[in-house]
N, C-alpha and C positions, 0 to 999 in steps of 0.2 A: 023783503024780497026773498022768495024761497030759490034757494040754489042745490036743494037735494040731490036732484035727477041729475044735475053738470057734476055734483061732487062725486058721487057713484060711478059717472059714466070715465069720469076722469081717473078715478082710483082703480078699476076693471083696465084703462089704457096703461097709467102707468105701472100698473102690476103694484101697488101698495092696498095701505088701509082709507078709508076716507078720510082717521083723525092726519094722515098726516099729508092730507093735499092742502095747498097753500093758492089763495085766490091772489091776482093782484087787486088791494081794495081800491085804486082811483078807475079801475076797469071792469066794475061789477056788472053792468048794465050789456059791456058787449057780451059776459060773463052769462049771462043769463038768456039773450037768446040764443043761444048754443043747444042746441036739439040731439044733435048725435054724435056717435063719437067721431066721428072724420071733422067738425066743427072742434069737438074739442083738440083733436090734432093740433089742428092750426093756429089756437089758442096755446098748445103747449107749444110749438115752435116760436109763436111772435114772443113767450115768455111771460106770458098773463096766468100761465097756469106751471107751478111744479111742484116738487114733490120735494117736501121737508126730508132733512136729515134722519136716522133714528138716533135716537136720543140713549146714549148711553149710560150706565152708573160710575160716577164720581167715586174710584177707589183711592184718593189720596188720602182720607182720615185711617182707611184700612193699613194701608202700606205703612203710612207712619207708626202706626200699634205694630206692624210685623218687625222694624225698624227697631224701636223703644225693645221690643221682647227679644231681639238678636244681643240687642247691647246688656240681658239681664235685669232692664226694668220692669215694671208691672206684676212682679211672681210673687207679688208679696202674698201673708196668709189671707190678705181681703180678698185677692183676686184667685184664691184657690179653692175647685170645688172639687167634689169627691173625697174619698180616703186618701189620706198618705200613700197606700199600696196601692192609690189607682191612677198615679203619676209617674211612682217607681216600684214595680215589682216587688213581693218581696223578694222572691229568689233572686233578681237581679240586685237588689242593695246587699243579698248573702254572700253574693257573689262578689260585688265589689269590697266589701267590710275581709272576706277570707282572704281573698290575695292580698291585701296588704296587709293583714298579721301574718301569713305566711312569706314576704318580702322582707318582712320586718324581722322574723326570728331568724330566717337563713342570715341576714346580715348581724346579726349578732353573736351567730356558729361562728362566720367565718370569721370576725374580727377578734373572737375569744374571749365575749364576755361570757357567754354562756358554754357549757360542755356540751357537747352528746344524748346523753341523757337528758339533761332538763331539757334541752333544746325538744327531745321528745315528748316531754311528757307535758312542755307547753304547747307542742303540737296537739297532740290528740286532746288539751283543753280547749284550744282553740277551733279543732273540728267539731267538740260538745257544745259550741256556743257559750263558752263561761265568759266570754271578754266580748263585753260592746264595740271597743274601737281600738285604736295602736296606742293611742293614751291611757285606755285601760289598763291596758298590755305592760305597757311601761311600767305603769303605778302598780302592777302585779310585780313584776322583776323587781322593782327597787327595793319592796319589802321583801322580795326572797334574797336576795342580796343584800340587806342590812341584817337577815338575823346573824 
């Protein structure tokens, strides 16, 4: 049974696509002499003829990965592509790595391990890049304070 001509003429009524007209199958036959679209009308009123849902995407496997990567899962280095500097800046890890040797030394001005001077002069080592991190920093001061 060819029902082209009722599918098209039905998909032009209801304003959709043809994939998503839906026939009733125990009514194919009155389905089919249906000529025009005012027959097909009637056929959409009695309910032998309507028009499917659209069909949307399933984002629950998405949402659960945005889920998993809020809580810090998945960042591992298999799941990392690009450079290191194309996740975090460098200037921005300069940034974070400076202010906290510079947090790190004022609090040792003020509590009086260090004077003035050093405090200086691990400052402006610290603007040249000589210390990786505030552990660095440390493992610097304890041997300038053990000699």
């Amino acid at each position: 049974m060819d029902l082209r001509l009722q599918r098209r003429l039905a998909a032009e009524v209801l304003k959709c696509g043809m994939n998503r007209v839906w026939f009733d199958p125990t009514a194919l036959d009155e389905i089919a002499s249906a000529a025009t679209k005012d027959d097909i009308r009637e056929l959409i009123e009695k309910g032998l003829i309507k028009r499917k849902p659209v069909k949307g995407v399933c984002r629950v496997r998405i949402n659960y990965k945005k889920m998993q990567k809020r809580k810090g899962r998945r960042r591992g280095h298999g799941s990392r592509k690009g450079k290191k500097t194309a996740r975090l800046s460098r200037k921005e890890a300069w940034i974070m790595r400076i202010r906290a040797l510079r947090k790190r030394l004022r609090e040792l001005r003020d509590k009086g391990v260090i004077d003035r001077r050093t405090y200086r002069m691990l400052y402006l080592k610290a603007k040249g890049g000589e210390f990786r991190s505030v552990a660095h920093l440390n493992a610097y001061i304890e041997q300038l304070l053990s000699r």
